[in-house]
N, C-alpha and C positions, 0 to 999 in steps of 0.2 A: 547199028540198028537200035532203034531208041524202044524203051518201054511202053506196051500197051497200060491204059489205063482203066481201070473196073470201073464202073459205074459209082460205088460210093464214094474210089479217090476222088473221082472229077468232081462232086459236091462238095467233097470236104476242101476241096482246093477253092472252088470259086466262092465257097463260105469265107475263106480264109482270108483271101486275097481283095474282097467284095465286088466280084466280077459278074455280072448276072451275063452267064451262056444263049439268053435268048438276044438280048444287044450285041451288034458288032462294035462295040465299046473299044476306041484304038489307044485308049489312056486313061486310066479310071482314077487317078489321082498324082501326087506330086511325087517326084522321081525317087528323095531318098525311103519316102512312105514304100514306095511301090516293090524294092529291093528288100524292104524288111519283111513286107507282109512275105514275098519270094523266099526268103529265108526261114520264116518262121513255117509255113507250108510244106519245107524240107523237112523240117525238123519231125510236123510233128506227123508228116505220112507218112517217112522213115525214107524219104525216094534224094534222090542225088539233087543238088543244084543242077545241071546240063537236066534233069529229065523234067524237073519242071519247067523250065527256058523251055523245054522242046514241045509239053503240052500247051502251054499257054504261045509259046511265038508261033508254031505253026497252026493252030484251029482256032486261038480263040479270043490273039489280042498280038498288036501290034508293039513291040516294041518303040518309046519316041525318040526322035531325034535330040540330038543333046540342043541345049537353048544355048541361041547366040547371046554372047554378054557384051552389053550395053554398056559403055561408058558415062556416066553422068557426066551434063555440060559441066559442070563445074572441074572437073576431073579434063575435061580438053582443055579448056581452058589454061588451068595450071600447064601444061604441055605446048603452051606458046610461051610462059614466060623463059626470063634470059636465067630464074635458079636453074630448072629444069634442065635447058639445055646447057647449063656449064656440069649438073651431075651427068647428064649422058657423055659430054667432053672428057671427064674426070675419068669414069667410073665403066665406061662400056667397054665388054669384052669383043675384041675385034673378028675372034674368031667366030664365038656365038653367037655377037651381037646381042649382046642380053647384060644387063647390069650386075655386078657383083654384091655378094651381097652387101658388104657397107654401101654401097651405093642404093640400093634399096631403104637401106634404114635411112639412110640422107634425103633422098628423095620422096618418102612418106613422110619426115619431118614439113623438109619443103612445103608437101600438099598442107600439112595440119597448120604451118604457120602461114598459109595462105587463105585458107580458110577463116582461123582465128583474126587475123585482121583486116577483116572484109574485101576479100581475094583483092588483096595487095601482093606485087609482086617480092616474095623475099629477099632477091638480092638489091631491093632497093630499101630494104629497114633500117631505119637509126639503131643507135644504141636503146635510148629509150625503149623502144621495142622487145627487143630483146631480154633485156631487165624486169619488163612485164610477163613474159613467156615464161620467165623464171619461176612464178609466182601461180603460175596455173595448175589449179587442184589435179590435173589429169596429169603432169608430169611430176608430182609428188608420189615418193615413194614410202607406204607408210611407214616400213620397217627402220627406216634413216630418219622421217622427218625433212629430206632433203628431196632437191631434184634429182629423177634419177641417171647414173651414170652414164648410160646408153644417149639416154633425150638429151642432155651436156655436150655429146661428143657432139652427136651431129649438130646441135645447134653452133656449135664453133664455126664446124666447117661451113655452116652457109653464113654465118658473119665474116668469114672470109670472100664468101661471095659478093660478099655488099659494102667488099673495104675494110673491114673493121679488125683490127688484133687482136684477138680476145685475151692475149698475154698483158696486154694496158688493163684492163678493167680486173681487180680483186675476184670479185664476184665470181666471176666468170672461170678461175684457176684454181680456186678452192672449194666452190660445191663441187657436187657433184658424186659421192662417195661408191664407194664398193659398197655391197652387202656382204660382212663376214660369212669364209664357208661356214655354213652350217650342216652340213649331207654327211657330214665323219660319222656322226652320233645315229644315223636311219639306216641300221641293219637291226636284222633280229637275234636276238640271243638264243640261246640254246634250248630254252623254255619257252620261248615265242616260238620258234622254228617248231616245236611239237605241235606248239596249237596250233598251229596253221594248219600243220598237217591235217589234224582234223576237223581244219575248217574247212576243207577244198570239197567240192557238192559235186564234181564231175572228174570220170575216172580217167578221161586225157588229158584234164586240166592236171593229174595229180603225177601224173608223166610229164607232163610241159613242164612244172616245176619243179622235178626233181632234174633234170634234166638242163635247167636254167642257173638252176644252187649249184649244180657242181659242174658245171663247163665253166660259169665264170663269163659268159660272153655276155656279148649282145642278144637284146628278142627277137633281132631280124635272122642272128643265128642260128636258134632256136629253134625259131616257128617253121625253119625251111630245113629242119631234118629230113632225111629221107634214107628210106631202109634200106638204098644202093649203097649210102655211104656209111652203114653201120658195119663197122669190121670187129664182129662178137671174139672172135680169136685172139683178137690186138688188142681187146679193150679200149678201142677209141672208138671216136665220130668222127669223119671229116666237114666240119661244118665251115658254109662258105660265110663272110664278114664281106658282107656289101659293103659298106663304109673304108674299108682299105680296101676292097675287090680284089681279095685272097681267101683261099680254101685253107683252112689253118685246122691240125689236127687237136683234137682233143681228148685226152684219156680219164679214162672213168675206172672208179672199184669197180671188181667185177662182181659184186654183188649186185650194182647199179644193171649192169648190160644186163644182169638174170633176170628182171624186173621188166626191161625194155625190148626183150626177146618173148617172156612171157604176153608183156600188152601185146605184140604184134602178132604172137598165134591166137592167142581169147579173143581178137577182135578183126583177124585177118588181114591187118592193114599191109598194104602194098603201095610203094609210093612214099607219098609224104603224110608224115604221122600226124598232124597236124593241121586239121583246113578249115580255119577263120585267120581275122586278121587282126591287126595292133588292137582296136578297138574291141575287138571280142575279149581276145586273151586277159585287156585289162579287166573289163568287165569282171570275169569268170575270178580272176585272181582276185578284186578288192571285195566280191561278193564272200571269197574263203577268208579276207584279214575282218571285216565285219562280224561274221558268223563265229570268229575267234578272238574276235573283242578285241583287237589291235590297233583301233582308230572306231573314230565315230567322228559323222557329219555333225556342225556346228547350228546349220539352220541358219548362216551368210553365207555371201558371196562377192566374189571380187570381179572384175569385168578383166577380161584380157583379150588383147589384140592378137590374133592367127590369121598369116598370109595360108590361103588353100586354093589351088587351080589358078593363082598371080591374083589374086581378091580378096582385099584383106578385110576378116570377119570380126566381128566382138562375139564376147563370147562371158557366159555370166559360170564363173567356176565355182565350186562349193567348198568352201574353206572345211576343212578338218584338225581334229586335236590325235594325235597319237603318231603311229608308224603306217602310213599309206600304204598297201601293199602292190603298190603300181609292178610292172613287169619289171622295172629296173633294179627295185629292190633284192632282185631275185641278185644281182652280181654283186650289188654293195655288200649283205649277207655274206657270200663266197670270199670277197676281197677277207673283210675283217676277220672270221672262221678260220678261213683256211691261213692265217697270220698264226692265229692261238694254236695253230696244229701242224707248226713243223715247217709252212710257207716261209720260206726268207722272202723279201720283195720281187729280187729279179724273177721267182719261181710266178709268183701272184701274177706278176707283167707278163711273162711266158703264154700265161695260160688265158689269161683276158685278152691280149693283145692291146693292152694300154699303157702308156709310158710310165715310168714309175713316179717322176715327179708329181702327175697327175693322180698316183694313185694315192700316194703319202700328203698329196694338198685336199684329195675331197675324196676317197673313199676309205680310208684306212680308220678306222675309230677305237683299237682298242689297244693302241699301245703302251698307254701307262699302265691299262688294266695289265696286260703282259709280262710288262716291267716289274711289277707291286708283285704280283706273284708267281714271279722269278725270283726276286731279291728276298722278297718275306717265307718261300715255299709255303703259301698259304693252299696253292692250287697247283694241282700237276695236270699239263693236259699233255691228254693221249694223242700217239703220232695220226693224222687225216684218214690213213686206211682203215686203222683202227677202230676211232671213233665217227665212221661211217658205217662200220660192221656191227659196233655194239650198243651202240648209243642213237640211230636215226634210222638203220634200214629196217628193225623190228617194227618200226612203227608204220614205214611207207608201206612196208606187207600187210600190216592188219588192218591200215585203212583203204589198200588194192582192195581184200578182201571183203572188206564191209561194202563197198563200190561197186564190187565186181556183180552181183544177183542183180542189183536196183539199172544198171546201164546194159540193157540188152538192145537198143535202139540208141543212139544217141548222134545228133548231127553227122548223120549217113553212116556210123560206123556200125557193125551191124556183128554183134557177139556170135562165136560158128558156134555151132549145135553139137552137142556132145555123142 
């Protein structure tokens, strides 16, 4: 049975949303607009998503049909030549019928070098060709000065579509470079990890990240806690890793659970403790590395390409100087940390569910710091449980606390009354 609505919600809603209730208005603007102003309207009447949906879809506004996507002629077109169809030969899965992804990145090459020399079909390119493509400011990667490695590969494979060895031509076998890992050195130290704490503006932001530091996993793991699988007794979580599609257990100090147990009575949550999504969470979190001075916008920007719904977008990103505090950083943090406190690696793999190779080539950053004071005893650290007890939970409590008067509303969560 859905919520009635009082007379000032329904204004503060159709203010919100700019829906005027005397028009039967079945779309008042463009779709991702349409879901934010819906969200923001949650927020700040304090009413669920589903009970907005329910005022606005049933009295006062139509939800629209998703929009068919249009192929630009240009885009068919590619789709009759002979590259196109040797990557769908190559590359398509029999079972799905869907290309893989190298085969995608080949076949966007395809389209861009079809494009580039005035929709020419690519497996009919010279060398010449080719040698030119090299030289194309949008396949230069600034950080090398070279082509980038990705745009090389596939350009091979379709010089094989058009006859060509690319193992004959120099050129062709020596650009192309890696970017050095660079991710070892983007965790935050011991002193950054404070600040942060009291940079976090929202009090199940400040749960989602304690929670994110010390499981060690994924944000997909994370964001899909739910209080079914909180086992207070065990000190674990069972949290599920879509990415391998396994429920993998994760244990916490139980200093941690006492904190997790508390949000969940101050705030009554039932279900899942967490409801926004990727894009929120970052949000929330790089608004806390900001506010703790951990990174600042540069004022550039770089263009990147993101396939979203199979349509691949540009997209203008915002270069930054410092330590990003994106959701992922929440595991790098854990990976290095928990090295300096007792983690042998197989323990770190255990607990992330990441192979260890993977973790000693791009998340491990602090092992000479390690080594240096091991060998020198310049630095003793304390075993994880420990300096989780003495050193970081004092401070998640007295920033719960500071959080805790100011979030008595906050995206539908709704503090119980004493």
């Amino acid at each position: 049975m859905s919520i009635r609505a009082t007379k000032e919600e329904l204004e503060k809603l159709f203010k919100i949303v700019k829906l005027d209730p005397k028009k039967k208005e079945k779309y008042p603007t463009k779709p991702h607009l349409w879901y934010k102003r819906k969200a923001k309207a949650a927020r700040e009447i304090g009413r669920s998503r589903q009970t907005i949906d329910t005022w606005l879809g049933e009295k006062y506004a139509v939800m629209p049909e998703k929009p068919k996507l249009v192929e630009p002629k240009f885009v068919q077109d590619y789709k009759l030549t002979e590259c196109h169809q040797k990557v769908v030969r190559n590359y398509m899965d029999k079972a799905t019928r869907k290309l893989s992804a190298q085969g995608e990145h080949v076949d966007r090459m395809g389209l861009e070098l079809y494009v580039f020399f005035g929709q020419k079909d690519p497996a009919t390119l010279k060398i010449e060709h080719f040698r030119k493509a090299l030289e194309e400011p949008s396949f230069i990667d600034p950080k090398t000065s070279e082509i980038q490695f990705g745009k090389l590969s596939t350009i091979r494979v379709i010089m094989t579509f058009a006859g060509i060895d690319p193992k004959a031509y120099p050129e062709f076998t020596t650009k192309g470079k890696k970017r050095p890992p660079q991710k070892r050195a983007w965790y935050l130290e011991e002193e950054e990890l404070l600040r942060y704490i009291y940079g976090i503006q929202e009090i199940d932001t400040l749960v989602f990240a304690r929670i994110g530091f010390e499981a060690g996993g994924r944000f997909s793991s994370t964001i899909d806690v739910n209080t079914d699988k909180i086992k207070y007794d065990l000190n674990l979580i069972e949290m599920y890793e879509p990415k391998v599609s396994t429920t993998e257990e994760r244990y916490f100090v139980p200093c941690t659970m006492d904190m997790i147990r508390q949000y969940c009575r101050d705030f009554n949550v039932i279900g899942k403790l967490f409801r926004w999504d990727y894009n929120e969470a970052n949000r929330r979190l790089l608004r806390a590395g900001l506010k703790a001075g951990l990174f600042r916008y540069t004022g550039q920007y770089v263009e990147k390409k993101v396939k979203v719904k199979g349509r691949w977008q540009t997209f203008k990103s915002p270069l930054t100087e410092g330590k990003k505090t994106t959701t992922h950083l929440l595991k790098h943090t854990f990976v290095s940390l928990a090295s300096l406190h007792g983690f042998g690696l197989d323990d770190v793999s255990e607990q992330t569910g990441t192979d260890p190779s993977t973790l000693k080539k791009f998340y491990l950053g602090v092992g000479k710091k390690k080594l240096k004071g091991l060998i020198l005893g310049t630095v003793e650290y304390l075993p994880w449980k420990e300096w989780i007890e003495k050193r970081l939970h004092p401070h998640w409590v007295a920033r719960y606390n500071q959080l805790k008067p100011l979030m008595e509303k906050v995206d539908g969560i709704r503090m119980v009354k004493p």
